[in-house]
N, C-alpha and C positions, 0 to 999 in steps of 0.2 A: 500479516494476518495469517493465520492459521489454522477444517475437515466434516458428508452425505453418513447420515447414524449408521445404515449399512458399512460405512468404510473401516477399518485399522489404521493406526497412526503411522505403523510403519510401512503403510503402502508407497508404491511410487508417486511422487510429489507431494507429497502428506509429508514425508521427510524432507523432509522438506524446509493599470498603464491604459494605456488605451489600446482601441484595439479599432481600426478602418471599419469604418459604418460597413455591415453585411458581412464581417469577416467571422463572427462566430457565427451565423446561418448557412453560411459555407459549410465551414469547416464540419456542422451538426450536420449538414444532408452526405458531406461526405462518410463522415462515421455511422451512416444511418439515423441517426437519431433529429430528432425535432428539436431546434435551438432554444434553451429554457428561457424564458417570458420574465426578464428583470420584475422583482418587485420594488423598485424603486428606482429610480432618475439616476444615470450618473452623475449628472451636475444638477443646478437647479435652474428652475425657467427663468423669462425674466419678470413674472410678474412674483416671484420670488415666493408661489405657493408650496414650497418643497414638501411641507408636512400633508398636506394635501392630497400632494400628488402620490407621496408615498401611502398613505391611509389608502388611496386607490388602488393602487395596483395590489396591496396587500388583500383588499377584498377581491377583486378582481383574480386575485393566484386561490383563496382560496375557495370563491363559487366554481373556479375549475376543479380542483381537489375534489371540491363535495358533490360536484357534475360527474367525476370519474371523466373529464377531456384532458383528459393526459396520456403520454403512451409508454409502456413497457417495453423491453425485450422478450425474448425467448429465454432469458435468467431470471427475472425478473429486477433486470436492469431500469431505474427510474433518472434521465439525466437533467429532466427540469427541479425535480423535488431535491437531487445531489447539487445540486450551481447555486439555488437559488438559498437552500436552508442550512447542509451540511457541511460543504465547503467553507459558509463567511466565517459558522462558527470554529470548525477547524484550522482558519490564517489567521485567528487569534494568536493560537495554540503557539504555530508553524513560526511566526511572523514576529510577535510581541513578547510571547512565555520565553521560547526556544531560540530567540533573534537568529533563526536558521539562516545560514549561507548554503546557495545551491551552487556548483559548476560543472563543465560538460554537458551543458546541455543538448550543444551541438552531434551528440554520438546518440541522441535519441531522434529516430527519423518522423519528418514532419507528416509521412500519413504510412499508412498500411503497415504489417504485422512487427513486432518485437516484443522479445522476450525479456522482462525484467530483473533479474536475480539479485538480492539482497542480503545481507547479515540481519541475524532477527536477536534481540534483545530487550532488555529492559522489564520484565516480571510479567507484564501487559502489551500487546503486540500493537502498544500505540506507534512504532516506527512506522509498520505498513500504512497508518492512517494519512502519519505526517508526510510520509513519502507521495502518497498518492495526490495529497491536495498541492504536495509544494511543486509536484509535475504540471498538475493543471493551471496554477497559478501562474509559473513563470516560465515555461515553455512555450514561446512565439504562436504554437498554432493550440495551444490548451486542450493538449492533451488528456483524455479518460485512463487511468490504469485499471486496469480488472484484476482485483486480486483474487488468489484462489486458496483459500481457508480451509484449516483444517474441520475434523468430521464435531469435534467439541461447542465452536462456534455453531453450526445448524442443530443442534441438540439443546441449544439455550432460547427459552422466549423472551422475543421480543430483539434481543440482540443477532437470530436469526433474520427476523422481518430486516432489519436496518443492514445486514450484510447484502441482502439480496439487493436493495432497494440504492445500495451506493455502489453494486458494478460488482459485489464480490459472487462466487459460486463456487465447490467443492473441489477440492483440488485431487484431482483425478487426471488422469491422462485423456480419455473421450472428451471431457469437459475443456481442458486448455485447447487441444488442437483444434474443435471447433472455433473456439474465439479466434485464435491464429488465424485460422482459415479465414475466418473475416474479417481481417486487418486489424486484428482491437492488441492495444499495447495489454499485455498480459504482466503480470507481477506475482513473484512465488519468495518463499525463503526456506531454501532446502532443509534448514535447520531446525525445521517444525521446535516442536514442545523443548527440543536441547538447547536449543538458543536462547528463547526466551526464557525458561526455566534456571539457567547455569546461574551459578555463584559470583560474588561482583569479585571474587578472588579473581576469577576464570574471565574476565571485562576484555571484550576484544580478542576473545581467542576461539577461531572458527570452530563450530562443533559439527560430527562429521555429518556428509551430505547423503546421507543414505545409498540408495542404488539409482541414483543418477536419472527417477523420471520426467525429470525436467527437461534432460535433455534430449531423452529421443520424441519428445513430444514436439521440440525443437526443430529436431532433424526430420522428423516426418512434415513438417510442414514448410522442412527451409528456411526455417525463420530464425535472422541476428540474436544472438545472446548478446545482452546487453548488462553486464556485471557492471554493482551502483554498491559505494561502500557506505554505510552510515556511521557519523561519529556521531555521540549524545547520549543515545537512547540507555549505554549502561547505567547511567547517573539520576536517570527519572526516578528506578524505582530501586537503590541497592541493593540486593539481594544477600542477606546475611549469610541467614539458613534455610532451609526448606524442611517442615513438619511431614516428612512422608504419611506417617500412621494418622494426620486431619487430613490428607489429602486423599487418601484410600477411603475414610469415612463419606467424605464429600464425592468421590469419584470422579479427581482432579489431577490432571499430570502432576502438578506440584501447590506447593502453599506457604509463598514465598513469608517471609521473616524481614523487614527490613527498617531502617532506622526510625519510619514514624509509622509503620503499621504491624501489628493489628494494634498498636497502641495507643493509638490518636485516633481510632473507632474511624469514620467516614473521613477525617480530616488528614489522614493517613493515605487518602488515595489520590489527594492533591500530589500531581507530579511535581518535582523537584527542578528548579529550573537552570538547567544543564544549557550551554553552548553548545547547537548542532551543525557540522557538516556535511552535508551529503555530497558525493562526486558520482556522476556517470560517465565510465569508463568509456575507451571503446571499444565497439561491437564486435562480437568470434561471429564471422559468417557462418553457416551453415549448410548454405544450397550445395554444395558441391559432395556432400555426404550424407545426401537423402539416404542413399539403398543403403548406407550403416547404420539406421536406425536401432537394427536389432544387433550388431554387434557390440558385444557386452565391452571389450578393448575399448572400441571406439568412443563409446558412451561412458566409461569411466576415464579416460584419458580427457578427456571434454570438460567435465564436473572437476575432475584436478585442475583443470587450465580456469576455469571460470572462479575455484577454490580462492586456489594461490593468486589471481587477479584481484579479488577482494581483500585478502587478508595484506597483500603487499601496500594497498590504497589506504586500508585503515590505519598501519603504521606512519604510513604519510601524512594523514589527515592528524593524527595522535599529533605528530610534531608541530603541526601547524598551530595546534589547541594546547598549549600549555596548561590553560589555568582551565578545568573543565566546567565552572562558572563565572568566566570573564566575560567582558563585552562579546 
């Protein structure tokens, strides 16, 4: 995902199963958050009212909604309304459209702070999305990521309300380190608008990381980088050409051109259903080079290490995926 109306694009980070009865109420009071309230049954009872029971609870989730007994963050972070509504229809997406394969999950820690970092692609920053739900999904202790969006996203209605409302907030450097500070798994992709934006000539080729604020946001908090490569996401939407002079009209980084849009009108926005891999590396500590936060050396030598960590993964994953619509 990808930026506060106040901000520039080229600011720093802007450039940017089952599960043991009580174990997600756990895990929700340790992240702070209240565990969201299933609308419907994992299994069915045994007087076999399944439909039933699900009509209830669905009324049930929404006199809470329309009560306002639900609770926010300080982002305006919503993690019952994200579990209960966002997510299911996102492991569609993740699961069935994309038959995504995750691995590594072991180098993502099962509570307190890390740093996400990603390759951003595909015309539409649907990677961040897929990324985030397929961390929650299959990550042993189900994990929140917080993604930190560019200043474009909060400038649009309605797709504003839904950033806030799934963990995301502006990607600023005040805004990450607080989260850090409070142990919440953070997600950024230095490659703002160049990533997603590039040419599908340009498919898998890092575009640059700007001035590195991702990582002193890191370093001031001590908190693991966690470099995660994704394979897929160039294939969702190929980007032929990009229309600069509609995209200035509209006041749009770009206005991508691609094999079924703008030419198949809405049905041009159906993503293309690409084989995805994601791997999460593992972690560059950080604690040990708090007071170089501000050293520019240190902090670019860091975003090369984290750079070339990704772009080495993607080749790997590339070889793995021959056919980039195979099972």
């Amino acid at each position: 995902m990808t930026g506060s109306a106040e901000r520039r694009d080229d600011l720093p980070l802007d450039e940017w199963h089952e599960v043991p009865a009580g174990a997600d109420e756990d895990r929700a009071r340790s992240n702070g958050h209240r565990p969201a309230e299933p609308i419907a049954p994992a299994v069915p009872d045994r007087s076999g009212d399944v439909w039933d029971r699900r009509v209830a609870g669905g009324l049930a989730f929404l006199r809470r909604r329309l009560a306002g007994d639900y609770e926010v963050d300080e982002f305006g972070f919503d993690p019952e309304l994200t579990e209960a509504v966002f997510h299911p229809l996102l492991r569609r997406l993740y699961r069935d459209w994309f038959r995504t394969e995750v691995t590594g999950l072991e180098n993502v820690p099962a509570d307190g702070a890390g740093l996400v970092v990603g390759n951003h692609s595909g015309a539409v920053a649907l990677d961040a999305l897929i990324l985030s739900t397929a961390l929650h999904h299959e990550h042993p202790d189900h994990r929140y990521l917080r993604l930190l969006a560019a200043d474009l996203v909060f400038r649009m209605p309605v797709i504003s309300e839904l950033a806030r409302k799934t963990g995301g907030t502006v990607a600023c450097n005040p805004d990450a380190e607080r989260l850090l500070r409070g142990g919440e798994l953070v997600g950024v992709f230095p490659e703002g608008f160049k990533g997603i934006g590039k040419l599908y000539s340009d498919r898998y080729k890092l575009q640059r990381f700007g001035r590195g604020g991702f990582v002193s946001a890191a370093l001031r908090t001590g908190t693991p980088i966690i470099p995660v490569a994704i394979v897929g996401g160039e294939e969702i939407y190929p980007m032929l050409a990009d229309l600069k002079p509609l995209a200035r009209l509209l006041k749009l980084p770009y206005f991508p051109v691609t094999p079924t849009f703008p030419w198949l009108g809405p049905l041009g926005m159906v993503p293309l259903p690409s084989k995805w891999l994601i791997e999460f590396c593992p972690p560059i500590p950080t604690a040990h080079l708090v007071d170089s936060a501000d050293d520019p050396l240190v902090v670019f030598n860091l975003a090369d290490q984290v750079r070339e960590t990704i772009q080495q993964t993607l080749h790997q994953l590339l070889e793995r995926r021959p056919d980039p619509f195979g099972p």
